[in-house]
C-alpha positions in Angstrom: 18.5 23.3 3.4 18.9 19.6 4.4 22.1 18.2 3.7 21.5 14.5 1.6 24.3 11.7 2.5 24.1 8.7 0.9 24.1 5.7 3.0 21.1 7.7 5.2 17.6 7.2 5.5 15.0 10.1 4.4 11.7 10.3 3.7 8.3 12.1 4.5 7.0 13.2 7.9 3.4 15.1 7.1 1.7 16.8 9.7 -2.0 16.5 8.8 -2.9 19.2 11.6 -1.5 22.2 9.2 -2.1 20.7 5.9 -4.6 23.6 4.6 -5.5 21.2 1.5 -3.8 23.6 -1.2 -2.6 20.8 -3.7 0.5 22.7 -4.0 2.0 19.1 -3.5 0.5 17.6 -6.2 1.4 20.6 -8.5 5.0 20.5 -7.9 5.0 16.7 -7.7 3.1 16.5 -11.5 5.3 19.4 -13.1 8.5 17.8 -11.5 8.1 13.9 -12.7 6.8 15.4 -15.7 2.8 13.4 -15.5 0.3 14.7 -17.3 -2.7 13.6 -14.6 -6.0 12.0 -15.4 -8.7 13.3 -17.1 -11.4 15.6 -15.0 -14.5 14.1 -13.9 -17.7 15.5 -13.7 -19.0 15.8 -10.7 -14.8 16.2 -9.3 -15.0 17.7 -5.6 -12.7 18.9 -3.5 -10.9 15.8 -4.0 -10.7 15.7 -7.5 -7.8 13.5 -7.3 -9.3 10.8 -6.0 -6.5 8.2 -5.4 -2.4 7.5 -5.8 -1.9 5.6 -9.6 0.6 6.2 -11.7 -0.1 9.9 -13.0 -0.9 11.0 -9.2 2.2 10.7 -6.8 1.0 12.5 -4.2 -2.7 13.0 -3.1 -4.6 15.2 -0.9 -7.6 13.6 0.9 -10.3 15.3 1.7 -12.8 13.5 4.6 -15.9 15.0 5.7 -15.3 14.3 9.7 -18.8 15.4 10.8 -21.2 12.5 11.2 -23.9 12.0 8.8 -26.7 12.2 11.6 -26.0 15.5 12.9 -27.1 18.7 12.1 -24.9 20.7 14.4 -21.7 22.5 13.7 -18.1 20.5 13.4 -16.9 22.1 16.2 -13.7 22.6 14.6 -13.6 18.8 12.4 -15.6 19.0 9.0 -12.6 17.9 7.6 -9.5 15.9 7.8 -7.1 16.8 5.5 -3.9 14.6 4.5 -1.3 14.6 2.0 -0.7 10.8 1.0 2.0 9.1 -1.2 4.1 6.0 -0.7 5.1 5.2 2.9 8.6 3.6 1.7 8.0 0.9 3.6 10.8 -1.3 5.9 9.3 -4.0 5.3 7.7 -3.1 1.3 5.7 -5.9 0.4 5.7 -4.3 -3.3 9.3 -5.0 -2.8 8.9 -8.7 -1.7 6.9 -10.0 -4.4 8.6 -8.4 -8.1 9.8 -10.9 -9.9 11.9 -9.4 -12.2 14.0 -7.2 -9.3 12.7 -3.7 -10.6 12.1 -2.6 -7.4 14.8 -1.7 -5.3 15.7 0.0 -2.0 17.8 2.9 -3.1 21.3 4.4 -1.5 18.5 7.1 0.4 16.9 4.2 1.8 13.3 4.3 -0.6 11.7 2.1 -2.5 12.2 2.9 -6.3 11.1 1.3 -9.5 13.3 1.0 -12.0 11.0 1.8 -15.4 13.6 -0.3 -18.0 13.3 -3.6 -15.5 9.4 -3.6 -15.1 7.4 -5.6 -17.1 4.5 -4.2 -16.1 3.2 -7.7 -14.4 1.0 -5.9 -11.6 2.3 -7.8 -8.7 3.5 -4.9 -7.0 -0.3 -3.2 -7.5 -1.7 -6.0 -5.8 0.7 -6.8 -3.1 0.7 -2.6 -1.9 -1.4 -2.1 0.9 -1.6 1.5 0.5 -2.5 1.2 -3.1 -0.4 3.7 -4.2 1.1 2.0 -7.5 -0.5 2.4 -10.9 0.4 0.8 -14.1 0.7 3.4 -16.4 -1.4 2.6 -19.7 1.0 4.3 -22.5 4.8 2.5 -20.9 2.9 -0.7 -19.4 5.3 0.0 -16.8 4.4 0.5 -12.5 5.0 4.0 -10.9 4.7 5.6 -8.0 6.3 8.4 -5.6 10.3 7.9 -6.1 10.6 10.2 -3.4 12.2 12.7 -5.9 15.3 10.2 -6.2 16.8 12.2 -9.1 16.7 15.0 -7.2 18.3 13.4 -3.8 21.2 12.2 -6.2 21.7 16.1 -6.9 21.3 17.1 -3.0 18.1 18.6 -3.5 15.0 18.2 -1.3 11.6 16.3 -2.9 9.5 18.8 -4.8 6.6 18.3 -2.7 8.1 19.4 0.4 10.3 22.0 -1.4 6.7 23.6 -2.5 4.3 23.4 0.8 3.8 26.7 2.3 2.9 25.3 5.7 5.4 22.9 6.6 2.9 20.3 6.7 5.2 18.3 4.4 8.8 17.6 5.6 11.9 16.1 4.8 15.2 14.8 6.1 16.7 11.8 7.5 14.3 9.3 9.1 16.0 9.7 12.4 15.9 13.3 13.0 12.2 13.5 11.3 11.0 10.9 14.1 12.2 13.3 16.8 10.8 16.5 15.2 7.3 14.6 15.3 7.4 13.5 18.9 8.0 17.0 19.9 5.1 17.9 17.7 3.0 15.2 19.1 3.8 16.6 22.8 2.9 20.2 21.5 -0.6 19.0 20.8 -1.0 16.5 23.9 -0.2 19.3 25.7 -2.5 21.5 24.1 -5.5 19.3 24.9 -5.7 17.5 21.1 -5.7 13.9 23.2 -6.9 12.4 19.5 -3.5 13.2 17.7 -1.2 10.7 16.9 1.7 8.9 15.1 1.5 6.6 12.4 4.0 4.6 11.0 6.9 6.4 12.8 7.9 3.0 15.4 8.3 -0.2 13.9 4.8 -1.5 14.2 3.1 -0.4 11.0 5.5 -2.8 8.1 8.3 -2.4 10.0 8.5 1.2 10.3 7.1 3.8 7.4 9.7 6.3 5.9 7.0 8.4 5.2 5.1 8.7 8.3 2.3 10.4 9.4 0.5 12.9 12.5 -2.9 11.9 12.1 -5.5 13.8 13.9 -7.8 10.8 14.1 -8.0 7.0 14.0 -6.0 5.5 11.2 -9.1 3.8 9.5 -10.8 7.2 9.2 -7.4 8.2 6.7 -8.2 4.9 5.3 -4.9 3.7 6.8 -4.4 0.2 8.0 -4.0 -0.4 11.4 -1.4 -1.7 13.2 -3.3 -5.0 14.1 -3.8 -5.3 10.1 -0.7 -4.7 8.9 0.5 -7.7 7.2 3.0 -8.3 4.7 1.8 -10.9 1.9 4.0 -13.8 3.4 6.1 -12.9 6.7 3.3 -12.3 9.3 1.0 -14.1 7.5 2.2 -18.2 8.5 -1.1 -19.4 9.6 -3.0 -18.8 6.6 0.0 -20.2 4.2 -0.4 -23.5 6.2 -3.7 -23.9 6.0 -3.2 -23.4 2.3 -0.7 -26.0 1.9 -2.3 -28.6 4.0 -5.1 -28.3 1.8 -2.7 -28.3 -1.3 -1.2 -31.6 0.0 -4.6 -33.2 0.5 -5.8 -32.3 -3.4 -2.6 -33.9 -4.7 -3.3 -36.9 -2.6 -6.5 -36.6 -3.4 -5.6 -36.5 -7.3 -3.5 -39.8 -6.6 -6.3 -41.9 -5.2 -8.2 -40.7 -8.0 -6.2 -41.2 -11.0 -5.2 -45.1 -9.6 -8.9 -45.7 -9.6 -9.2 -45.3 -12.9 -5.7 -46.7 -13.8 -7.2 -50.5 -12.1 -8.6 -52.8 -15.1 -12.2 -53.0 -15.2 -13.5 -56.5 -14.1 -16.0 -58.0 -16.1 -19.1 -59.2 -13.8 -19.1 -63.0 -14.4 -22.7 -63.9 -15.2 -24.5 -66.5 -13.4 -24.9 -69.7 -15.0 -28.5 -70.8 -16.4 -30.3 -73.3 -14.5 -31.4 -76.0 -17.0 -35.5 -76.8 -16.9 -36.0 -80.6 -16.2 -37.8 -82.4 -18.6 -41.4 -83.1 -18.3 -41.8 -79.5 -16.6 -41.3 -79.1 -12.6 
């Protein structure tokens, strides 16, 4: 039982090397927040989820690991299995660009959005990198993972990680997570798995994730941004705003020359005077 301060950071660390890909998750995280899912697809696989939006909080990802031009066995990797929801970022762009203040950083430290205060605008959708916010049709209002914040005001643990029979879903403050995941990370160096690693648990990935991750691959085959292209929607991004204000400035000017053009009076062309025929001819 994890005892919840407020005025402490929690959040997620999931250890994709035991998730078994049971959807228990995404069971206790639908009957808990109350969403009634999507519709089934035909054709739904393993994945049937398919994505985070608003009526899927937390998602398990399925990825076929073996390469498309072999016939052999896995060896161990047909799939890589995850449980992803919102990273509650340090640096949430989501966060950044709302412009009505729906979302805020909460007492736990997470990124909530407050459903009375959206107007369902979108910018948060656009600005996530992780695309985990969803604009739910009936409300018109954004949702995602709140990191069971009703039930960290009552001291009780998210119902994702309350539910996951393997552990591969845990929860407590940020700090004490970290260390727990380095050890873990050691276990498996040590064990030979040189391909295991950390993501989001330093500062390099938004400023730090407080829902991090033990990946046993590459970020980009999660379909996780890497470090080098983590950028938030202003902060790291200075070159490319200047380039679009310089050419801002240069339309407006533009625009000026322009409009004074057509503002100058339009001179008449003076016609050349006629040359009179002497008389008698030439």
């Amino acid at each position: 039982m994890v005892e919840i301060t407020p005025g402490r950071a929690y959040g997620f660390f999931t250890d994709t090397s035991v998730c078994i890909g049971c959807k228990a998750c995404e069971v206790a995280c639908k009957e808990w927040n109350q969403l009634p899912g999507n519709e089934p697809v035909f054709g739904d696989g393993f994945d049937n989820t398919g994505s985070l939006d608003s009526q899927n909080w937390r998602h398990v990802k399925f990825i076929d690991n073996v390469a498309d031009e072999t016939m052999q066995a896995g060896d161990g990797k047909a799939w890589l299995m995850m449980s992803d929801v919102c990273k509650h970022c340090k640096h949430a762009s989501c966060l950044e660009v709302c412009p009505t203040g729906a979302l805020i950083r909460t007492e736990f430290d997470t990124v909530y959005i407050q459903p009375d205060v959206c107007n369902g605008c979108r910018d948060c959708i656009a600005a996530c990198p992780y695309g985990v916010i969803g604009l739910d049709e009936h409300s018109n209002v954004a949702q995602k993972c709140t990191l069971c914040y009703d039930r960290l005001q009552g001291g009780m643990e998210p119902a994702c990680a309350k539910a996951c029979p393997t552990q591969s879903i845990q929860f407590g403050p940020v700090d004490e997570l970290r260390a727990k995941a380095s050890q873990r990370l050691d276990d498996l160096h040590g064990q030979g798995i040189a391909q295991a690693q950390l993501y989001g648990a330093d500062d390099s990935v938004y400023g730090g994730l407080n829902a991090f991750f033990l990946l046993m691959d590459k970020p980009e085959a999660y379909h996780l941004p890497n470090a080098a292209n983590a950028v938030l929607p202003s902060r790291n991004n200075a070159r490319g705003y200047l380039a679009t204000a310089v050419t801002a400035v240069l339309a407006v000017i533009g625009g000026l020359v322009a409009l004074r053009r057509r503002r100058e009076p339009v001179r008449e062309p003076v016609p050349e005077p006629v040359r009179k025929q002497p008389e008698g001819g030439e």
